[in-house]
C-alpha positions as CSV (number, residue, x, y, z in Angstrom):
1,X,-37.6,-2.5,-54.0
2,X,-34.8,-4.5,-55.8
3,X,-33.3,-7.7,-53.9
4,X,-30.2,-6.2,-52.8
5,X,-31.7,-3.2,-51.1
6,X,-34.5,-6.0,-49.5
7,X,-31.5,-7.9,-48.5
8,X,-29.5,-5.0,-47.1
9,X,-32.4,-4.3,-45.1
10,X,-32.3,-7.8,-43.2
11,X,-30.7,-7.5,-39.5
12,X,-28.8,-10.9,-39.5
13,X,-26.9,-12.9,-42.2
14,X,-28.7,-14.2,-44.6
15,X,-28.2,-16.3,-47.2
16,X,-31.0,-16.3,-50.7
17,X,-31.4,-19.0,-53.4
18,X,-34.0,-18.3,-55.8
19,X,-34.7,-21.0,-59.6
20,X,-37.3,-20.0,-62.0
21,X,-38.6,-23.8,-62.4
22,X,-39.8,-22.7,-66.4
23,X,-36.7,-20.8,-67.6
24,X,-34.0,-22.4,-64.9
25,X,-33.4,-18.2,-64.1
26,X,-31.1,-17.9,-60.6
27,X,-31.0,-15.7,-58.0
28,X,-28.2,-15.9,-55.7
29,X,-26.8,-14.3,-52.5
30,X,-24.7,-16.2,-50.4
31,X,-26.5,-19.4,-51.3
32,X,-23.9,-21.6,-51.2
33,X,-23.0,-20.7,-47.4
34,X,-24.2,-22.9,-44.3
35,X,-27.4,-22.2,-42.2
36,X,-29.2,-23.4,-39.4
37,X,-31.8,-25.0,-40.8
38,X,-34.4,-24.8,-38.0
39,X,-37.7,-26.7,-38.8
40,X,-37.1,-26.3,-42.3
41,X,-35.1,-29.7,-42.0
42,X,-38.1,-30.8,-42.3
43,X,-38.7,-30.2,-45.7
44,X,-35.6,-33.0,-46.5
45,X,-37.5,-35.4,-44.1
46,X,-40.2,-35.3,-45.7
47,X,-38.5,-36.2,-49.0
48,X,-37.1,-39.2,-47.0
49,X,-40.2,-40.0,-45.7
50,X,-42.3,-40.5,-49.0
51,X,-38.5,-42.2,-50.5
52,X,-39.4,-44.8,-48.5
53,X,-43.1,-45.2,-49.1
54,X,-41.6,-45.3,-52.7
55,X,-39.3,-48.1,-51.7
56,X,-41.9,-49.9,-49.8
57,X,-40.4,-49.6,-46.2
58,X,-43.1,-47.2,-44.9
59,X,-46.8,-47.6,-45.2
60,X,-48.4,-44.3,-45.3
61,X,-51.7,-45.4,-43.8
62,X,-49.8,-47.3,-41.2
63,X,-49.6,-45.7,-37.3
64,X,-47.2,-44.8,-35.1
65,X,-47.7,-44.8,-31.1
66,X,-46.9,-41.8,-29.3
67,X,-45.1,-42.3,-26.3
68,X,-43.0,-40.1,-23.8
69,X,-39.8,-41.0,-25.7
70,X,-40.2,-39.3,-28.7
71,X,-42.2,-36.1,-27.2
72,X,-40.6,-32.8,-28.3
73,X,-40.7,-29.1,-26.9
74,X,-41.7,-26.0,-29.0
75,X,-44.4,-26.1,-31.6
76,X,-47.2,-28.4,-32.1
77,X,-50.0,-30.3,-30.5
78,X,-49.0,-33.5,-30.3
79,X,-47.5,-33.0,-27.0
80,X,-50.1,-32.6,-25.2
81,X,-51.8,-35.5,-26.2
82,X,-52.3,-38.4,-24.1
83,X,-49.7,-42.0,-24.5
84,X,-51.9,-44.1,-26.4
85,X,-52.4,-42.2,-29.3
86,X,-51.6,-43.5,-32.6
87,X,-51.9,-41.1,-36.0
88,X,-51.2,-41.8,-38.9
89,X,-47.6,-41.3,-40.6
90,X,-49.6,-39.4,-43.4
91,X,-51.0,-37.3,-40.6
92,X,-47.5,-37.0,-39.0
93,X,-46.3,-35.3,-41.8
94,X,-49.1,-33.1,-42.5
95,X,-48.8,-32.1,-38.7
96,X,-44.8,-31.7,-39.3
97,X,-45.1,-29.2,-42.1
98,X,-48.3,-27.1,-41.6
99,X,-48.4,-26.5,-37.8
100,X,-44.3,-27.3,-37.8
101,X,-45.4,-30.2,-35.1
102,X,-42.1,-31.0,-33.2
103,X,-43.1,-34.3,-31.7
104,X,-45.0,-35.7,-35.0
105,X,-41.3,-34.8,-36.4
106,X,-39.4,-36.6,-34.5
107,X,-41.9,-40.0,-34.8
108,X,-41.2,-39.3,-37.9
109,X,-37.6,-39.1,-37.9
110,X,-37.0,-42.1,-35.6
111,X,-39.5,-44.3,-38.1
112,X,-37.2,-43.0,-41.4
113,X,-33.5,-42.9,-39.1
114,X,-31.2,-40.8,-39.2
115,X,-28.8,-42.4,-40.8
116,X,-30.7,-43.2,-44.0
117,X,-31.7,-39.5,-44.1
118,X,-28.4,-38.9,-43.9
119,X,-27.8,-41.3,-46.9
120,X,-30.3,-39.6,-49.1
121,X,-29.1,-36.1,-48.7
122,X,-25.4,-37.5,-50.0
123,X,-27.1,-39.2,-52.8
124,X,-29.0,-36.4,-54.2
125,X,-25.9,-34.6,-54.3
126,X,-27.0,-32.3,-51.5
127,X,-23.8,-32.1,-49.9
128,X,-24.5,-29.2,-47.4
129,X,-27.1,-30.6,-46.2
130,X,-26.9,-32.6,-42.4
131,X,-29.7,-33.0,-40.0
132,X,-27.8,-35.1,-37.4
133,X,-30.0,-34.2,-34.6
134,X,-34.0,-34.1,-33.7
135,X,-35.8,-31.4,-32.5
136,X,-35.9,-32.8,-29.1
137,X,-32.1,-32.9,-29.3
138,X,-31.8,-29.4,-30.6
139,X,-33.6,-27.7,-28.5
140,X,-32.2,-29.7,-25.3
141,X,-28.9,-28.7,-26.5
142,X,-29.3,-25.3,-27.5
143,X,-31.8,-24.0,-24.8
144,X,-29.9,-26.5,-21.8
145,X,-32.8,-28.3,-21.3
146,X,-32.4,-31.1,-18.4
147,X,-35.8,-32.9,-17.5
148,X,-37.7,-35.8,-19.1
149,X,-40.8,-34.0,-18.1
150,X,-42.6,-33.2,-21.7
151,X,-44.5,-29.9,-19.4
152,X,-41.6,-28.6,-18.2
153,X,-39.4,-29.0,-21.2
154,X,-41.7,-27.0,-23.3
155,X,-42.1,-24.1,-20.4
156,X,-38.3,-24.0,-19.9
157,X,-38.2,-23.8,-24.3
158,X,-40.7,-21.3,-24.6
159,X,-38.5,-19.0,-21.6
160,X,-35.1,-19.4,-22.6
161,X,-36.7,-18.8,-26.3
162,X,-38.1,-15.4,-25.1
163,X,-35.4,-14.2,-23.5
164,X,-33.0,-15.1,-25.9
165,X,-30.9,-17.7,-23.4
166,X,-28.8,-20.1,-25.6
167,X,-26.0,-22.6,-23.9
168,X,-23.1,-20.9,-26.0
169,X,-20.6,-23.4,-27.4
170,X,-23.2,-26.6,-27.4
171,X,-24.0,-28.8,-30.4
172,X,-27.2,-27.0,-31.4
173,X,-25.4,-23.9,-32.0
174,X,-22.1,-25.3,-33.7
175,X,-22.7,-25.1,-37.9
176,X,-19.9,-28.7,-37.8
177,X,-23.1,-30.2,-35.3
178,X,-26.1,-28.8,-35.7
179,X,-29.0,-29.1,-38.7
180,X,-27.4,-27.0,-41.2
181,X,-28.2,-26.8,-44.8
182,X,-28.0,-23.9,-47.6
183,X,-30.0,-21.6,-49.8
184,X,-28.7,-23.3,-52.6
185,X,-29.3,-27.0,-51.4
186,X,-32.8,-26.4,-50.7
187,X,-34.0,-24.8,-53.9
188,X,-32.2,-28.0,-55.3
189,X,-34.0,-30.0,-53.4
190,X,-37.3,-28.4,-54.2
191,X,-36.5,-28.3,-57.9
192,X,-35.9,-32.4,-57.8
193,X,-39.1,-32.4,-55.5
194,X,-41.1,-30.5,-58.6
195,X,-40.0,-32.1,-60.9
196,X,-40.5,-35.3,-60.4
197,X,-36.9,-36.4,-60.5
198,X,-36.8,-38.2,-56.9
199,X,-40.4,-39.5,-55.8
200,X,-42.8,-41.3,-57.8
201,X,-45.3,-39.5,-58.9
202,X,-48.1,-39.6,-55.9
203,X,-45.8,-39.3,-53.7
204,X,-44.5,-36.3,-55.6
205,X,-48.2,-35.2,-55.6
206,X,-48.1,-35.8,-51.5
207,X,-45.5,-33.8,-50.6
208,X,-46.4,-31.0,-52.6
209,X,-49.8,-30.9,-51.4
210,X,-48.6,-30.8,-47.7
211,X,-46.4,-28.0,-48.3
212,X,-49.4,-26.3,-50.1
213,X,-51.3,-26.5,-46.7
214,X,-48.8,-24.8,-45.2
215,X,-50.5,-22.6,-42.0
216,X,-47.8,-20.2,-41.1
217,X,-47.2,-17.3,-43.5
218,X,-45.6,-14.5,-42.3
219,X,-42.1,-14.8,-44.4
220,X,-42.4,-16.3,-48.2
221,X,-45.9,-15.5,-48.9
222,X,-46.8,-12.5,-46.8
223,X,-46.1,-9.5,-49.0
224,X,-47.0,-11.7,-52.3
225,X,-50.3,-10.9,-54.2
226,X,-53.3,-12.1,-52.7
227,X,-54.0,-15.5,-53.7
228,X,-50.5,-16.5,-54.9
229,X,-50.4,-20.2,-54.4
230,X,-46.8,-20.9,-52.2
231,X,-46.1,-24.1,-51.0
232,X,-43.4,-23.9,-48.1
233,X,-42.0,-24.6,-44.6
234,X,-40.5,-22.2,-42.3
235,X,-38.1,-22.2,-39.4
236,X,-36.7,-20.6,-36.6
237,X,-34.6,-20.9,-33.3
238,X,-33.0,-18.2,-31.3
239,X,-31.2,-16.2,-33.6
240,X,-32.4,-18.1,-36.7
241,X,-35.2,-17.5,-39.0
242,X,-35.8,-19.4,-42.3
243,X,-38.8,-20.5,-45.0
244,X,-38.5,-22.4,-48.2
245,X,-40.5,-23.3,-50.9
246,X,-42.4,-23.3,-54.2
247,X,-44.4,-20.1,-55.2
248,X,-46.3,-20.6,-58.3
249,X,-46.1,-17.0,-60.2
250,X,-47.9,-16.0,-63.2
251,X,-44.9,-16.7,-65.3
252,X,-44.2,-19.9,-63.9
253,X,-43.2,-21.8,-60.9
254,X,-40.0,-20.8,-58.8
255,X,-38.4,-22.2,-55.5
256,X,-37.1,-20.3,-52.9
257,X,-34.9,-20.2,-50.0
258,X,-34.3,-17.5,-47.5
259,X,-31.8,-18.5,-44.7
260,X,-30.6,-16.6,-41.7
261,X,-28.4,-16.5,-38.6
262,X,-27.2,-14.1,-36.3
263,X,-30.8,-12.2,-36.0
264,X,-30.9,-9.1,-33.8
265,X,-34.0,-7.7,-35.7
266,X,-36.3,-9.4,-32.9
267,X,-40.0,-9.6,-34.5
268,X,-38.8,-7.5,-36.9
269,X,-37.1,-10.7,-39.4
270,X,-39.9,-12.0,-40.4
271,X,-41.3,-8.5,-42.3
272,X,-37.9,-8.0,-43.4
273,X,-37.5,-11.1,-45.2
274,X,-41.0,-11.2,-46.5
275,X,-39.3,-8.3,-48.5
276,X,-36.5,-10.1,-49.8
277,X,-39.6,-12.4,-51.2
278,X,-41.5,-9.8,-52.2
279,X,-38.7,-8.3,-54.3
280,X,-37.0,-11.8,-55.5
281,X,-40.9,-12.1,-57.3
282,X,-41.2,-8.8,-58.4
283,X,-37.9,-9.5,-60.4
284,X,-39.2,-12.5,-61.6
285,X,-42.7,-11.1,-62.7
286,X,-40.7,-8.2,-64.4
């Protein structure tokens, strides 16, 4: 299958940015266009997060309360744990990347701020890149969500997320509002991450490790030989489906990103843009 029949395949937009990290090779479909980024922001959080411990602001080791505040709907555990409880930020990121924990991302996001995330991504150059809003505030403004109540936040999420109900015209669906980032901006990002260009290097060796222990396969990695080592973070929202990352290939390491919008392939996206992997490797293995 070559990459443009794999991409003509996909039922929704989609946008692919593909660098061979060993001979700088690109692949490039639309990469330079604006996505919803989904939980894939928090791949550029992450960064952030482990900027700091760099700069000295964040401790690692150090833990952060959960409280009601800073509860979010959709995936994870960490909502249904009691007040009182008080991880780790190490552990909040692990949680953030490998089960895509909502609430230990947005601890996390409060303890870095928004506005120095926002900082970063300019000063790396990443200039597509904006994640102005949390996941609690994405997903109250896309799915219309009106009660503090953690329980029945996350029930009214996971129906409005089945039946495809969306509040059209609200800042969680606008691409001026809402996370957005590109295919190209995040295989930059994960070429800086690689290389060592923006973290020192354990917290280079940190973040990498996290994304290796990555839990949810079914896009990058799912029609890749068994036992290729990918290190990643997927996404998705009504209408939005997403993964990024590293896959280390025989011939060398690449990073990847597969962005898209305006889904009407239902389950479907997933297997179709595990193709678009599965081809964008094949071309690099030759």
């Amino acid at each position: 299958m070559t990459i443009e029949s794999a991409i003509a395949d996909v039922q929704a937009n989609v946008g692919v940015s593909a660098r061979h990290l060993m001979t700088d090779e690109e692949i490039r479909h639309q990469a330079d266009d604006l996505y919803f980024t989904a939980s894939t922001l928090k791949v550029p959080l992450l960064v952030e997060l482990y900027r700091q411990v760099d700069g000295g602001t964040v401790n690692p080791n150090s833990r952060v309360e959960l409280t009601d505040r800073l509860r979010a709907p959709g995936s994870g555990v960490l909502k249904e744990m009691a007040n009182g409880l008080s991880p780790a930020v190490h552990d909040l990121a692990v949680l953030m990347i490998i089960i895509s924990d909502n609430t230990a991302t947005d601890l996390l996001y409060d303890l870095v701020g928004r506005n120095n995330l926002k900082q970063t991504m300019r000063d790396l150059g990443l200039t597509s890149t904006s994640i102005p809003m949390s996941c609690r505030e994405l997903l109250y403004s896309m799915y219309g969500i009106d009660t503090d109540d953690i329980a029945e936040a996350n029930q009214q999420v996971m129906d409005r997320l089945a039946m495809s109900i969306v509040i059209e015209g609200s800042d969680g669906l606008s691409l001026e509002h809402s996370d957005v980032s590109s295919p190209s901006d995040m295989v930059r990002l994960l070429d800086m991450i690689y290389r060592g260009d923006i973290l020192s290097a354990s917290s280079r060796e940190a973040v990498l490790d996290i994304l290796d222990r990555q839990q949810l396969g079914t896009i990058i990695p799912h029609y890749l030989p068994p036992g290729t080592k990918t290190g990643h973070k997927t996404g998705g929202v009504t209408g939005v489906r997403c993964d990024v990352g590293i896959v280390y290939a025989p011939s060398g390491p690449y990073a990847i990103a597969i962005m898209s919008r305006e889904v009407t392939a239902g389950k479907e996206i997933d297997r179709q843009l595990a193709r678009v992997s599965q081809a964008v490797y094949e071309h690099f293995e030759g």
